[in-house]
C-alpha positions as CSV (number, residue, x, y, z in Angstrom):
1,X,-105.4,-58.1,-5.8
2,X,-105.8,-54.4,-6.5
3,X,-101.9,-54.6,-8.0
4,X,-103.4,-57.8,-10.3
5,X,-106.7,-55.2,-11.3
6,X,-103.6,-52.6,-12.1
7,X,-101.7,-54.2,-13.8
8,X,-104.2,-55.9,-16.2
9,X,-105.8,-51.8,-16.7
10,X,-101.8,-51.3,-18.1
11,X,-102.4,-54.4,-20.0
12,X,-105.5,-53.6,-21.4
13,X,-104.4,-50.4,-22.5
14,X,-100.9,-51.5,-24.0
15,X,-102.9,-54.0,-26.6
16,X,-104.9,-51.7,-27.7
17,X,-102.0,-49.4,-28.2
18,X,-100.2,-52.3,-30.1
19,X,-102.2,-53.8,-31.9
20,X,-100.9,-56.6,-30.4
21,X,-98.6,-57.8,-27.2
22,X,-96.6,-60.3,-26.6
23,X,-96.4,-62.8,-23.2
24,X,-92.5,-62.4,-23.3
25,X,-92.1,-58.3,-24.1
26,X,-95.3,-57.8,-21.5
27,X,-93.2,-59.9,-18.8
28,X,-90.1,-58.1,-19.5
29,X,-92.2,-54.4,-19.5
30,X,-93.8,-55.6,-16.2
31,X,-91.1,-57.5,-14.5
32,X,-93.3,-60.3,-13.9
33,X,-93.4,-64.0,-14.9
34,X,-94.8,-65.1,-18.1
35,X,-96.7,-67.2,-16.6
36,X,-98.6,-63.7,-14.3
37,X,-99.0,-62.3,-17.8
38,X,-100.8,-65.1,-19.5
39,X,-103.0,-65.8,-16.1
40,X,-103.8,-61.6,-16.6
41,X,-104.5,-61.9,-20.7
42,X,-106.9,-65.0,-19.8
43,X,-108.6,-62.6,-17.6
44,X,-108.9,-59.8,-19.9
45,X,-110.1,-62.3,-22.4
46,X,-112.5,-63.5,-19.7
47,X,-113.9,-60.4,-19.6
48,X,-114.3,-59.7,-23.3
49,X,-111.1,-56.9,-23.2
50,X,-108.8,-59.0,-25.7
51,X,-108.4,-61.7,-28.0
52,X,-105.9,-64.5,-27.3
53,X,-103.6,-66.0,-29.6
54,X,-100.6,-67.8,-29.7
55,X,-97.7,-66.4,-27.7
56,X,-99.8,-62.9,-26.6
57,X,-103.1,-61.2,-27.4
58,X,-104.9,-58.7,-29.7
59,X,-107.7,-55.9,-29.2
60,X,-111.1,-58.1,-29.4
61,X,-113.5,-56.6,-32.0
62,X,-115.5,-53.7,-30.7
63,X,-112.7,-52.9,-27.7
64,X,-111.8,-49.2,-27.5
65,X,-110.4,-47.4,-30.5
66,X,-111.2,-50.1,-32.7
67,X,-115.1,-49.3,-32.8
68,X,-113.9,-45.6,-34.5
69,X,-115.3,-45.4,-37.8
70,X,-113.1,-46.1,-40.6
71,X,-113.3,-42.8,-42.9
72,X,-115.0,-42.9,-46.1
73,X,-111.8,-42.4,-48.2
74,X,-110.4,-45.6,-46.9
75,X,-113.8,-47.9,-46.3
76,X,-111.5,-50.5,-44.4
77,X,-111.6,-52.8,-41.5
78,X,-109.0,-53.5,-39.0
79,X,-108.1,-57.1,-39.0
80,X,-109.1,-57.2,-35.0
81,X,-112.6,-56.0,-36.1
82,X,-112.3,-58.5,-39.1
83,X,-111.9,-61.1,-36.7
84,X,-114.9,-60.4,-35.5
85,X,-117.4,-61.0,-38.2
86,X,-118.2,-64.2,-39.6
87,X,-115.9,-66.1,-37.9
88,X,-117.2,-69.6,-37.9
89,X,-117.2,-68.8,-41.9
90,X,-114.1,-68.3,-41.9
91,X,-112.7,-70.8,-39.9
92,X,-114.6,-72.9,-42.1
93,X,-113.0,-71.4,-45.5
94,X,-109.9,-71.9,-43.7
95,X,-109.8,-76.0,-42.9
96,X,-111.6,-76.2,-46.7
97,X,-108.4,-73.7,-47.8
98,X,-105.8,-76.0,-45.9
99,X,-107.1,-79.3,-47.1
100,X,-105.8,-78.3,-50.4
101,X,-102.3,-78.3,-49.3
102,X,-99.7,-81.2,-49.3
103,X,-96.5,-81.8,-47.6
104,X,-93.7,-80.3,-49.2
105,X,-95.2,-77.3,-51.0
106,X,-94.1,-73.6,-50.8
107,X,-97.2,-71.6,-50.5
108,X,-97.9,-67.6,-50.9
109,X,-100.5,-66.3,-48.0
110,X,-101.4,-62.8,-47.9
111,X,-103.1,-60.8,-44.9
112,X,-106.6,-61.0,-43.6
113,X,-108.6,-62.9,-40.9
114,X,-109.7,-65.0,-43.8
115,X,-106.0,-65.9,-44.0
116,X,-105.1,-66.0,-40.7
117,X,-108.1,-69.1,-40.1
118,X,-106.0,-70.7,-43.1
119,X,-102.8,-70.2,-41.2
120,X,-104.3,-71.4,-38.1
121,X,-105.8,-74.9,-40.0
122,X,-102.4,-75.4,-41.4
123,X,-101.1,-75.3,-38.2
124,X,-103.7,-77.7,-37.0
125,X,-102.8,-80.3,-40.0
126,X,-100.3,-82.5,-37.8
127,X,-99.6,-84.3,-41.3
128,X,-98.1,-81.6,-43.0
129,X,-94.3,-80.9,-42.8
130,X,-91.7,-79.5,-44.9
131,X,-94.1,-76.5,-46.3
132,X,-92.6,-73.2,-47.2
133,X,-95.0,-70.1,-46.5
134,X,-94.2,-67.2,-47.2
135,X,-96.3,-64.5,-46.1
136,X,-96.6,-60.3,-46.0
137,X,-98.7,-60.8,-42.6
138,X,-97.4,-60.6,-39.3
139,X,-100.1,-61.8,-37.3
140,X,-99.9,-64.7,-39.7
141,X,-96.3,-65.6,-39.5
142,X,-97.2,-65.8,-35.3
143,X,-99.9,-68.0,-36.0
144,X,-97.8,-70.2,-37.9
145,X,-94.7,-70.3,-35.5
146,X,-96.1,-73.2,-33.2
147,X,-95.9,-75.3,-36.6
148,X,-91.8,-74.3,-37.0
149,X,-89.4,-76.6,-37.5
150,X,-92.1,-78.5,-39.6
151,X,-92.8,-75.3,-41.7
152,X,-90.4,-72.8,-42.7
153,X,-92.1,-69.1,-42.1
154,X,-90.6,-66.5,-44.5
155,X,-91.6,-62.6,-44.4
156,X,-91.4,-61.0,-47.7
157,X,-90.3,-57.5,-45.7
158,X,-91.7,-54.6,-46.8
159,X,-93.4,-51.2,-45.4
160,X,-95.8,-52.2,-42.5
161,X,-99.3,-51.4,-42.4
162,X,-100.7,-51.4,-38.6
163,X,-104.5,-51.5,-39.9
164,X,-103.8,-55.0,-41.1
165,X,-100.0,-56.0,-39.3
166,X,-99.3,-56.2,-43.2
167,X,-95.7,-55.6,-44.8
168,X,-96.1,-53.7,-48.1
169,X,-94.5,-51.5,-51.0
170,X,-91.8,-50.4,-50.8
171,X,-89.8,-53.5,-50.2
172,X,-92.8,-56.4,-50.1
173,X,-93.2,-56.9,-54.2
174,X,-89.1,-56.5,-54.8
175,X,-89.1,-60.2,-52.8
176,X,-91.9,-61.7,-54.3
177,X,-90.0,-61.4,-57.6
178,X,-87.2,-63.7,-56.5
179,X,-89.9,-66.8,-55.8
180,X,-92.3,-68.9,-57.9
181,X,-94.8,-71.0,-55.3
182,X,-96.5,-73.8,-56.0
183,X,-99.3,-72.5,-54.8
184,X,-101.1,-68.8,-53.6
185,X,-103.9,-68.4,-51.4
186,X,-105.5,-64.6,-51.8
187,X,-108.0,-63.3,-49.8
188,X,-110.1,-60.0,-50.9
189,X,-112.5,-57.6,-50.7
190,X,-114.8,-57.9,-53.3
191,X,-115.2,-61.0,-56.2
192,X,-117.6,-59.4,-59.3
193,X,-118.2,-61.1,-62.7
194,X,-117.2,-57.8,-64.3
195,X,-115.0,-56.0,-62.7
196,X,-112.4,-59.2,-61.3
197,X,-111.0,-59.5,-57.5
198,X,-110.3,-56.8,-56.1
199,X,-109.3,-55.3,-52.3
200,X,-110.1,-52.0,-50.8
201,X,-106.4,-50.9,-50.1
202,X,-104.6,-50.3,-52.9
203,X,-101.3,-51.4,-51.2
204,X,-101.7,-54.5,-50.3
205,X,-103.9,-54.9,-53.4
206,X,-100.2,-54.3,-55.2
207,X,-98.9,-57.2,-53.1
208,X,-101.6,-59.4,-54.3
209,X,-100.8,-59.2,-57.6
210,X,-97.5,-60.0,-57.2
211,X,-98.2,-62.9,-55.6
212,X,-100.8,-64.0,-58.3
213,X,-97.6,-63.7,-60.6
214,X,-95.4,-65.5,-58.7
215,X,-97.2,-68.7,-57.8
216,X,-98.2,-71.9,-59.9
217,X,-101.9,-72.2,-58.7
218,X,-104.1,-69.5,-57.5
219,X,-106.9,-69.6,-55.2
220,X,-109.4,-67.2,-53.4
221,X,-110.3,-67.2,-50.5
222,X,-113.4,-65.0,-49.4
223,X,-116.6,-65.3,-47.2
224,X,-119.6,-64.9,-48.9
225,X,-120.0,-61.3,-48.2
226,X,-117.5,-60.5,-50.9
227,X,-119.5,-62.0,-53.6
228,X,-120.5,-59.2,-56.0
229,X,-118.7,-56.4,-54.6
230,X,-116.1,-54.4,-56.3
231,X,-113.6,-52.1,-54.7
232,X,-110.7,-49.6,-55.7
233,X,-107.9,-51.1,-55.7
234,X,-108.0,-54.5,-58.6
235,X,-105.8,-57.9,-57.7
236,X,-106.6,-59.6,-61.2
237,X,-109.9,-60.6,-63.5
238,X,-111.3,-64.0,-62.3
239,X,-109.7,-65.6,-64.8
240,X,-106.3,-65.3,-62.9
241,X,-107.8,-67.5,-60.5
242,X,-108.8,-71.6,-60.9
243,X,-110.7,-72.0,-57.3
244,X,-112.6,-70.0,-54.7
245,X,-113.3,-71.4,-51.6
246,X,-116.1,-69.4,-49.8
247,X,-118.5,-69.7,-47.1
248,X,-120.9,-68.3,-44.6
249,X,-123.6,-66.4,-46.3
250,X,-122.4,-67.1,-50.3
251,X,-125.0,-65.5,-52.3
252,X,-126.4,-68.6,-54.2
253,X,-127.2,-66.7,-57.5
254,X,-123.4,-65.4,-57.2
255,X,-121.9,-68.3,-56.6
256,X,-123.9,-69.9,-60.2
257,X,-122.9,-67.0,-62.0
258,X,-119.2,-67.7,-60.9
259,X,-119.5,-71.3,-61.7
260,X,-121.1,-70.4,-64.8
261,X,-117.8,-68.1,-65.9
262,X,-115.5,-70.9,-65.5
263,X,-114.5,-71.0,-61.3
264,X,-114.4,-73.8,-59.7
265,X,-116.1,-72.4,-56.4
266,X,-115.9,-74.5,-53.1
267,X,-118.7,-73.5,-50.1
268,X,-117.6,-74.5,-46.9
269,X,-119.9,-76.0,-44.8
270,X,-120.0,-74.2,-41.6
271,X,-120.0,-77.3,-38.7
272,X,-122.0,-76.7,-35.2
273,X,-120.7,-74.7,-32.7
């Protein structure tokens, strides 16, 4: 037992190092079965260390270095702690997000947990197949590999960010300009009558834009704390959008005011847990 307790300290301490781990580099690292290193991650998870997800784990919100504050320059979240926070909204936003999807279509997803609940109702949407979906996100090409052969997961490349596992310029806007999808699904930081859609990271708020331009259809996808906020780095004015599918606590004055500009705005009802 006390080589199980070591080995799951190592564990612990390698995801958090990471970012995330996975089952088959962890066996390899450990010279263990997979099946040892998923029976230690359910553990870990068990005690509120990690996060599970498919084919290895993450840092849970609130674990270790990612409680440090996030200096004031860059006022941004990791997407563990992201995970964290309104997460029955956003798994909400993300079956309301998938349900406008149909077989066949290529689709643009960016990075966020937002997008990473859509990747995982996709997933869950046994009557979807032939979908192209490209993404920037690496945690959200994982999530969608136990959907492969029915989808085809394509990376756009790119410089990675590890704050959000997110591929960017140089490299990530240079492929989006070779693709036109039928549809884009954009997550943010902030959606204001004013000032338009816009993220905190200037980066990936490049990478947005790009993908606005490249795609047929365009919708947000926020929780309801992003409703009237503005932040540095701007995706496109509200106009560049047709939907927004929100949830959680949507300011109801907000979500009028959106209504009233012309967006189509969709809450999602958040079921019982």
């Amino acid at each position: 037992m006390e080589r199980a307790d070591t080995r799951r300290d190592a564990l612990h301490a390698l995801v958090r190092e990471r970012g995330f781990l996975r089952v088959a580099d962890a066996s390899r690292l450990f010279e263990v079965s997979e099946v040892t290193i998923r029976a230690d991650l359910t553990a870990l998870e068990e005690s509120g260390l990690v996060m599970r997800t498919h084919g290895g784990a993450m840092p849970r919100g609130g674990d270790g270095d990612a409680t440090a504050p996030t200096p004031a320059s860059a006022p941004e979240s990791a997407l563990e702690q992201s995970l964290a926070r309104e997460s029955a909204a956003k798994r909400a936003i993300g079956a309301a997000a998938a349900a406008l999807v149909t077989p066949g279509q290529s689709i643009l997803l960016d990075v966020g947990s937002t997008a990473l609940a859509v990747a995982q109702a996709l997933v869950a949407r046994t009557d979807l197949d032939e979908l192209s979906i490209i993404t920037n996100g690496l945690s959200i090409a994982l999530a969608l590999e136990p959907a492969m052969p029915r989808f085809t997961v394509v990376l756009t490349g790119g410089t990675l960010r590890p704050l959000q596992h997110s591929l960017v310029n140089p490299g990530a806007s240079e492929f989006l300009e070779q693709v036109h999808a039928d549809l884009a699904l954009i997550g943010c930081n902030g959606v204001d009558l004013v000032r338009g859609v816009t993220n905190v990271n200037y980066p990936e708020a490049e990478v947005k834009r790009r993908m606005v331009q490249s795609s047929k259809r365009r919708v947000l996808i926020a929780d309801g704390s992003k409703l009237g906020q503005a932040h540095l780095g701007l995706i496109g004015p509200l106009s560049d959008f047709e939907l927004l599918v929100t949830g959680g606590e949507a300011p109801r004055g907000a979500v009028r005011g959106l209504r009233e500009h012309g967006l189509e705005v969709i809450v999602a009802a958040t079921g019982p847990q």
